[in-house]
DOVO-491639 format. One record per atom (N, C-alpha, C, O): x, y negated, z. Coordinates in steps of 0.1 Angstrom, whole numbers, plus 5000, padded with zeros to 4 digits. Each point is the difference from the previous one (the first is absolute). Layout:
DOVO-491639
XYZ ...
//
This chain:
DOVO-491639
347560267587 501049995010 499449965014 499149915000 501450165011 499649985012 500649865007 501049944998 498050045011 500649855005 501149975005 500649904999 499950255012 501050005002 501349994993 501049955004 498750144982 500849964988 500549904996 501149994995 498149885008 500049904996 501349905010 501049944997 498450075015 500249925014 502450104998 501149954999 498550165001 501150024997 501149944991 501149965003 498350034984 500749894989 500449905005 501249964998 497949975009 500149875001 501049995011 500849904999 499450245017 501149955008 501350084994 500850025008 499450024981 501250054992 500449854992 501149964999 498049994995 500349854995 500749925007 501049964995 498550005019 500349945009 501250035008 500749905005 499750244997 501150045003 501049984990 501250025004 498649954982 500850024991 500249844999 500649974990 499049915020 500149864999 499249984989 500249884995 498950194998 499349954991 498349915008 499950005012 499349954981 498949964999 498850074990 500450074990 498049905013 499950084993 498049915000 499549935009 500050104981 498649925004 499050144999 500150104993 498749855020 499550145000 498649924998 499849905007 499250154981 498849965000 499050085006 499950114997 499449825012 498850075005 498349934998 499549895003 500150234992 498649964998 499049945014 499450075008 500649814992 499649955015 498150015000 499550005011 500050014980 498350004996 499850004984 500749964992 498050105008 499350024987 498249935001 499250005010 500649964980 498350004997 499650064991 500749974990 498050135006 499450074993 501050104996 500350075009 500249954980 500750114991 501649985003 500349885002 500450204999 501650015003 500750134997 499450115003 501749894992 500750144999 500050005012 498950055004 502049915009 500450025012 499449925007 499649894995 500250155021 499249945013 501049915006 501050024992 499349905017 500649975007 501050125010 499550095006 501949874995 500650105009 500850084984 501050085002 498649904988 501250024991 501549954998 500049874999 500950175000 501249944997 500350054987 499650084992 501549815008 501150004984 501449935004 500049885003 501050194998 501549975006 500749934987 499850094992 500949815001 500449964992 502249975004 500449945009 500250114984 501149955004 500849944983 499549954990 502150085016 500549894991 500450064987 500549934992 499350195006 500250064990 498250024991 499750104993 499449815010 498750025002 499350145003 498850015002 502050104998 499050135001 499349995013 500549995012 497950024984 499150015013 500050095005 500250104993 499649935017 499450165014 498749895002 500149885000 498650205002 498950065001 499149924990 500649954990 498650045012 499049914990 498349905003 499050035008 501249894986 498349875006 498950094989 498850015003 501550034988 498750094990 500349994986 499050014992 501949975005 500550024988 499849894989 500049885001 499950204984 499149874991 500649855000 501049965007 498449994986 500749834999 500349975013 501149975004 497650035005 500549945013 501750065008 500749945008 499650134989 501450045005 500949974994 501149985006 498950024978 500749904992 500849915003 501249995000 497349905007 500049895004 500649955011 500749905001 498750265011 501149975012 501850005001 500849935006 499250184985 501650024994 500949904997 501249995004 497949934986 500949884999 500049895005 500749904998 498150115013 499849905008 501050045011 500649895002 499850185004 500850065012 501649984990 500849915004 499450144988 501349914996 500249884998 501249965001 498049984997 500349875001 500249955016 501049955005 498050085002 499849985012 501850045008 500749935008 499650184988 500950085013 501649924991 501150015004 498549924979 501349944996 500249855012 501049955005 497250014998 500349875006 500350005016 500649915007 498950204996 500450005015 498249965005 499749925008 499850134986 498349975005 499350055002 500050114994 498649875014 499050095003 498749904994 500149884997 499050205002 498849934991 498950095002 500150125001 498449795000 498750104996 499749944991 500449894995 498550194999 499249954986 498850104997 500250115003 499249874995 498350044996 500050074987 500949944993 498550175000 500150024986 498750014996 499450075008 499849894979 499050064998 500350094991 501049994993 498250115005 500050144992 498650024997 499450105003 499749774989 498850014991 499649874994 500649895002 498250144989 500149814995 500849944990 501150064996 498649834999 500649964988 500849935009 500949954992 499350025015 501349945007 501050125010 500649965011 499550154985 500450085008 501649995001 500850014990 499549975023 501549974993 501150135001 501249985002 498250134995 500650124999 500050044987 501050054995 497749934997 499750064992 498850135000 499050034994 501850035021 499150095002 498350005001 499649895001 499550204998 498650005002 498850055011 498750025000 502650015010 499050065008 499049915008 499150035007 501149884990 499149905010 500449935011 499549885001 501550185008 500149945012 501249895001 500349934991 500350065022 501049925001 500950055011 499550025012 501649994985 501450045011 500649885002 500549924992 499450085026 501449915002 501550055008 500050055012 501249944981 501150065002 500949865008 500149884998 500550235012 501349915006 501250034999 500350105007 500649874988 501250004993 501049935010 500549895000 499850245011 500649965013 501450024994 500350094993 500749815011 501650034994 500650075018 500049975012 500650124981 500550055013 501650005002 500850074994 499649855014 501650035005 500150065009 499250085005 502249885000 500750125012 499149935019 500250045011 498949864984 499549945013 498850115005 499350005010 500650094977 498650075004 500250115002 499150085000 502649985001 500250145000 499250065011 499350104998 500849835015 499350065013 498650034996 499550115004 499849814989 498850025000 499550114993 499050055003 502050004984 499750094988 500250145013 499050075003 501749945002 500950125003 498350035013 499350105001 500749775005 498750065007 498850084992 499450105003 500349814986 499350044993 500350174990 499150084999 501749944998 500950175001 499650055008 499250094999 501349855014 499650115013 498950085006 500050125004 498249744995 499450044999 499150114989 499050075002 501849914981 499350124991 501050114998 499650084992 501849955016 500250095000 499350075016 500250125004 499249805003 499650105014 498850034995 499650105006 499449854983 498549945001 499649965013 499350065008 501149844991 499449965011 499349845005 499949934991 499850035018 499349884997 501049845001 500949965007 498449964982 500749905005 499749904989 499550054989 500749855012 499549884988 500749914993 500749925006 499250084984 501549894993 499249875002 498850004999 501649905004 499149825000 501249934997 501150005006 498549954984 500549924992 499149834997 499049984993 501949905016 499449824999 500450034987 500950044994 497449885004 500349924987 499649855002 499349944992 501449995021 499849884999 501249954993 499649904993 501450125006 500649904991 500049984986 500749924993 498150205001 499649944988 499049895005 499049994992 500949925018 498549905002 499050044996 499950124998 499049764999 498650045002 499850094983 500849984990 498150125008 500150054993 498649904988 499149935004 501250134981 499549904992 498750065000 499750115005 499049764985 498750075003 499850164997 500950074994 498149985010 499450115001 499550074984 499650114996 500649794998 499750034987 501950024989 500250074990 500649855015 501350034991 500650105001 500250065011 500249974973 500850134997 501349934987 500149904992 500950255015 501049944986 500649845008 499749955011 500750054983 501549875000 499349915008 500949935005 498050044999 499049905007 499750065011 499249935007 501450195000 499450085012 501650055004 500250075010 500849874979 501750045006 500249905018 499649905004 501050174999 500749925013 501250115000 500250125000 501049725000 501150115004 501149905009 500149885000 500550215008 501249955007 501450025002 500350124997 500549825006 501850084994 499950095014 499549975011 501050144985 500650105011 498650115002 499150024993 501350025019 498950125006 498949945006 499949885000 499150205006 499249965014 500550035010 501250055000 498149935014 499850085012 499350174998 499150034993 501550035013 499750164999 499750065013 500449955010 499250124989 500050155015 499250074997 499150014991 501350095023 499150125002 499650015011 500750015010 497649984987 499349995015 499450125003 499750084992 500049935022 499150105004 498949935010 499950005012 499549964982 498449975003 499050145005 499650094994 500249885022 498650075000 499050064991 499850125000 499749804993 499150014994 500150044985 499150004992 502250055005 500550004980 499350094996 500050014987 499150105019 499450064990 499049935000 499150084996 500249775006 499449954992 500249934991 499249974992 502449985008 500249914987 500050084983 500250124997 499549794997 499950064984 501049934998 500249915007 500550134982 501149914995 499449884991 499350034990 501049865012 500149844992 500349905012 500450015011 499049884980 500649885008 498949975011 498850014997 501649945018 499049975013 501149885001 501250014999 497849855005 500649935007 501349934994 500749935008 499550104979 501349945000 501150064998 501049944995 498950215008 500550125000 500050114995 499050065005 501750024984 499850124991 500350095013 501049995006 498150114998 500450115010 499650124992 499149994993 501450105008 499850184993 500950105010 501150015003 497450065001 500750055006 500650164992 499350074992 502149945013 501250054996 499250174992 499650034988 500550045024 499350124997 499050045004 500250085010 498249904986 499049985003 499750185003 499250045008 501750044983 499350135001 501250065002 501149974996 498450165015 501050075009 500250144994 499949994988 500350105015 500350174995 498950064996 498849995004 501750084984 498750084992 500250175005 500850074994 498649975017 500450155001 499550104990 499349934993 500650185003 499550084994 500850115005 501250035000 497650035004 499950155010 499650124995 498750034999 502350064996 500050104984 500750004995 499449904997 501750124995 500550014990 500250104990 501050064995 497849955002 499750114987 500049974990 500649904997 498750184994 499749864984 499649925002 500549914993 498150035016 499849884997 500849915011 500149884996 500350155014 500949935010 501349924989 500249884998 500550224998 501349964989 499649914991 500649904996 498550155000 499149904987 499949865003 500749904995 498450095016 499749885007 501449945007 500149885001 500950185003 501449915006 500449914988 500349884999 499550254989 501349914989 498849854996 500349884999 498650174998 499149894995 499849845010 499949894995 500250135013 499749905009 501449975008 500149905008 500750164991 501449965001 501149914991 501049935003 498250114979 500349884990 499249945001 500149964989 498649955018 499649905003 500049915012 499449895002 501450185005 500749925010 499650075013 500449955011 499150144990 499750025015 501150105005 500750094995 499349865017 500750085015 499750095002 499250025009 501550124983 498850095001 501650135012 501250024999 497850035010 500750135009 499350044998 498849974999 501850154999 499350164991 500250085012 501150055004 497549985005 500450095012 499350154990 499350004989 501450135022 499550105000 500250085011 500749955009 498850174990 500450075013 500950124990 500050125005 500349884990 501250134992 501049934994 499849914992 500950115011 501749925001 500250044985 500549904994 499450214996 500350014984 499149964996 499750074991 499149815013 499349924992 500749875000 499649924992 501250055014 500849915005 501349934996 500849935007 499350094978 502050014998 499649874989 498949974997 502249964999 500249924995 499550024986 499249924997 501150194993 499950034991 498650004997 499749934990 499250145017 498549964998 499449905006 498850015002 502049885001 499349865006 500949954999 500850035009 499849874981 500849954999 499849845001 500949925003 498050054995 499049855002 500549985015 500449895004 499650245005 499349945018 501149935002 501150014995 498249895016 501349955008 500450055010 501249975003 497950135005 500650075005 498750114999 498949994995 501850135012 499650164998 500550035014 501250005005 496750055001 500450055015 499050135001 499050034994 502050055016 499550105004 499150025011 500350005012 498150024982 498949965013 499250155012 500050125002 499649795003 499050085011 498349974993 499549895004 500050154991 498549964990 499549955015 499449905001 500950225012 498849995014 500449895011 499649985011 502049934979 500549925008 500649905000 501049975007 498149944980 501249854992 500849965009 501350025000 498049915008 500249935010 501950025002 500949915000 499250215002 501350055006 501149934989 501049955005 498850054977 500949954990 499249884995 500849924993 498050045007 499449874989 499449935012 499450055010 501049804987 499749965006 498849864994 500349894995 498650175007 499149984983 499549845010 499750015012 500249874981 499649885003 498849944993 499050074995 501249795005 498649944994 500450004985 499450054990 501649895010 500549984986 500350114991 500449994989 499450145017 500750124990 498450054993 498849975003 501750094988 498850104992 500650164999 501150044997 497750065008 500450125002 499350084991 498849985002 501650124988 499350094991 500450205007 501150055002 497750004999 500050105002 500050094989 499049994992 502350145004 499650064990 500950115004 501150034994 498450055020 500350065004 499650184990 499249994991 501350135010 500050084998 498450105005 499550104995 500249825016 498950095007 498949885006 500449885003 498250174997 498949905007 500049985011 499449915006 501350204999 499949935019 501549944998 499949885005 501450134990 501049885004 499749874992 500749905001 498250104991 499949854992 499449945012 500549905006 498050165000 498649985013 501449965012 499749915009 501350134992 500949965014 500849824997 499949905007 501050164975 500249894997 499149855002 500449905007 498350124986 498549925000 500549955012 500849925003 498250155004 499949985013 500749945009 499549945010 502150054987 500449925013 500449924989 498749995001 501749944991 500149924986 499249905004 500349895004 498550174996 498649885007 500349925010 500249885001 499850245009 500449935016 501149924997 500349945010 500550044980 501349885003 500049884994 501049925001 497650064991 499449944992 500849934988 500149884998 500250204996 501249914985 499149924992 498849995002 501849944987 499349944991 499050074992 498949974996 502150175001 498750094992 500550134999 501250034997 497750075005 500350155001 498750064995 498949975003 501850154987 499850024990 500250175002 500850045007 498450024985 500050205002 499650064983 498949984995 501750055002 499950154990 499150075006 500050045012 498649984975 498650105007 498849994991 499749904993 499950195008 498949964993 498549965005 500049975012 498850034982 499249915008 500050085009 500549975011 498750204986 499650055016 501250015007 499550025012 501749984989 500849965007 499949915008 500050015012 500049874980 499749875006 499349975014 500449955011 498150114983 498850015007 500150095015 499150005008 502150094992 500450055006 500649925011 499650005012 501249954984 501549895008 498849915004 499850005012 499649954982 499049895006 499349985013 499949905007 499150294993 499250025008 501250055012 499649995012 501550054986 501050055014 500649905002 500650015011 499649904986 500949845004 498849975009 500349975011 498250024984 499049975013 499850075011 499749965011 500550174985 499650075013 500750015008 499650055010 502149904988 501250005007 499949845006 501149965006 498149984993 500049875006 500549834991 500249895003 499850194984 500649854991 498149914996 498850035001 501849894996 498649884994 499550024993 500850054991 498149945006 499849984980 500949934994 500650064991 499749815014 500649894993 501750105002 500250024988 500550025017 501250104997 499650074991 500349984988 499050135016 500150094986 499949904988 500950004991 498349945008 499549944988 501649904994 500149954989 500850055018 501149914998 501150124991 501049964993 498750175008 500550114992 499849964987 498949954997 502150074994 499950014989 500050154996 501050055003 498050034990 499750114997 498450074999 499150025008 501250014976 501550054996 500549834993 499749904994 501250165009 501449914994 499949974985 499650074991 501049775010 500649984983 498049954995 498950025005 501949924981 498749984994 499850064991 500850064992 497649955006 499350124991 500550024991 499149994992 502350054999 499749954988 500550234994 500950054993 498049995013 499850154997 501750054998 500150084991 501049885014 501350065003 500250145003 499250045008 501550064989 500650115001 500750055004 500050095009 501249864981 501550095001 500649885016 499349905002 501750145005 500949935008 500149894998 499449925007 501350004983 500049944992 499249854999 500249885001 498850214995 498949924996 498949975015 499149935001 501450145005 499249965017 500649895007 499549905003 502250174998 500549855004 499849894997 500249925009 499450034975 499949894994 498949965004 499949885003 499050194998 498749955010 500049975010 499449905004 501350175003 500149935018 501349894999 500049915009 500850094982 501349875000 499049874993 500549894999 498350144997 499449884990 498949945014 499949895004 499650215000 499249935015 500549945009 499549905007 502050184992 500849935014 500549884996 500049935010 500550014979 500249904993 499249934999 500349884999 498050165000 499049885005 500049975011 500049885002 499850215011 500349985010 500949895005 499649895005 501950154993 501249885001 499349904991 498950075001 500849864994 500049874994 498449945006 499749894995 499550155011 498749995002 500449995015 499849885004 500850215006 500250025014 501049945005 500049935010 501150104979 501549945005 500549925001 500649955009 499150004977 500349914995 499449884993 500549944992 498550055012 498549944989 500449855001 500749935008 498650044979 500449824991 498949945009 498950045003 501849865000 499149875006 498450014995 500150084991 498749885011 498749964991 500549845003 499449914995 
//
């Protein structure tokens, strides 16, 4: 479930005079199902929208969030998940700490901002005090020794900070900050077999994907049914319909090697998070040596991903997408979104 999925529940709850407890994964050490910037929406019928990583530890949160949203309370707590003292049970080794924010009708403004920015993608930061849980317990407690809890909600917002593409999501200062939507539009320029392939794949993993082309019957709902949207392009002239940023990632899988070399090429110049070409090596080696002689860097070309996807000797449509949906997915969590060290 998408986060917007989530943030939705919760202002339909709210509009319905209900209440509702939303856990969020605030930090992790060593091993974790989920990073920080996870959520889990809990209401009064307990059915959750989205998830902290499943396994005992969500169990745990489940009935910790009912109890919590019967008392009218917000709370953190620490878990370990290895060791003979694990208080999960679990074994992966590490340790999750979850905040179990109770949400009423005081925080509708804040949710609805928070909506606003992931339905635009666009930038902005949830911060959430955690001073009125007070000082926090040693650095060593977990489990029922590492609880702090308080009746009611916190303080909430949405900021826009200068600087949020440097924040990672956890706690600074006293403060849980994450920012909202760290990653912007996935274009993919083509829609052939592997263009279609690649929408539906990386569209059930969450990305923002516009399915450009320049032929209007590659274009219909029925063979891209993933996009969020579907545009009709200029290959010799994004600029005019994409408006490609820092935060976006662009995959070229165009029909022909000079409209992918156009795609490439100004893709570069707009510098996204990551862009990516269907080709093979001498291909490659091709795009390489003409991105130089056209005036790009080493360090640009070299920022190309291509060929695309990882090795894993792929074929059919299919099986390509899953290679380049499995890179770009390291990408997002390494670029996008990466865990504290």
């Amino acid at each position: 479930m998408e986060k917007i999925e989530i943030v939705d529940r919760l202002l339909a709850a709210l509009d319905a005079g209900e209440t509702a407890e939303l856990v969020m994964v605030m930090g992790t050490q060593g091993s974790s199902p989920r990073s920080a910037g996870a959520w889990m929406a809990v209401f009064a019928d307990r059915a959750p929208a989205g998830t902290v990583g499943g396994g005992k530890v969500e169990d745990i949160a489940l009935t910790e969030a009912s109890e919590l949203l019967a008392a009218g309370a917000s709370r953190t707590v620490s878990y370990t998940m290895g060791g003979k003292k694990s208080d999960t049970g679990m074994i992966c080794g590490g340790l999750i700490t979850l905040c179990y924010l109770h949400v009423d009708a005081s925080q509708r403004n804040v949710f609805a901002c928070v909506r606003d920015v992931l339905a635009a993608h666009g930038e902005g930061v949830f911060a959430l005090d955690l001073a009125p849980f007070g000082e926090a317990p040693d650095g060593a407690a977990h489990g029922r020794d590492s609880a702090r809890t308080v009746a009611g909600t916190l303080p909430a917002a949405v900021e826009y900070p200068a600087d949020q593409h440097a924040i990672v999501a956890g706690v600074t200062e006293g403060r849980y900050l994450e920012p909202i939507c760290p990653e912007g539009f996935t274009y993919i320029f083509g829609c052939g077999h592997v263009g279609r392939a690649l929408t539906a794949a990386l569209s059930a993993a969450g990305f923002a994907v516009i399915a450009c082309d320049d032929r209007p019957e590659m274009l219909t709902e029925e063979l891209l049914p993933g996009a969020l949207e579907r545009r009709l392009v200029d290959y010799d002239d994004l600029a005019a319909t994409c408006s490609i940023g820092g935060r976006d990632l662009v995959v070229s899988a165009t029909s022909g090697h000079g409209s992918d070399y156009e795609v490439i090429s100004q893709a570069l110049a707009a510098h996204p998070s990551y862009v990516g070409c269907l080709g093979s090596k001498r291909k490659t080696g091709f795009v390489r040596d003409r991105l130089i002689a056209d005036g790009f860097s080493a360090q640009d070309a070299e920022r190309l991903h291509m060929p695309i996807g990882l090795p894993i000797h792929a074929e059919t449509p299919a099986e390509i997408a899953v290679s380049i949906a499995a890179q770009m997915i390291a990408h997002r969590r390494t670029a996008l979104l990466p865990r504290p060290h």
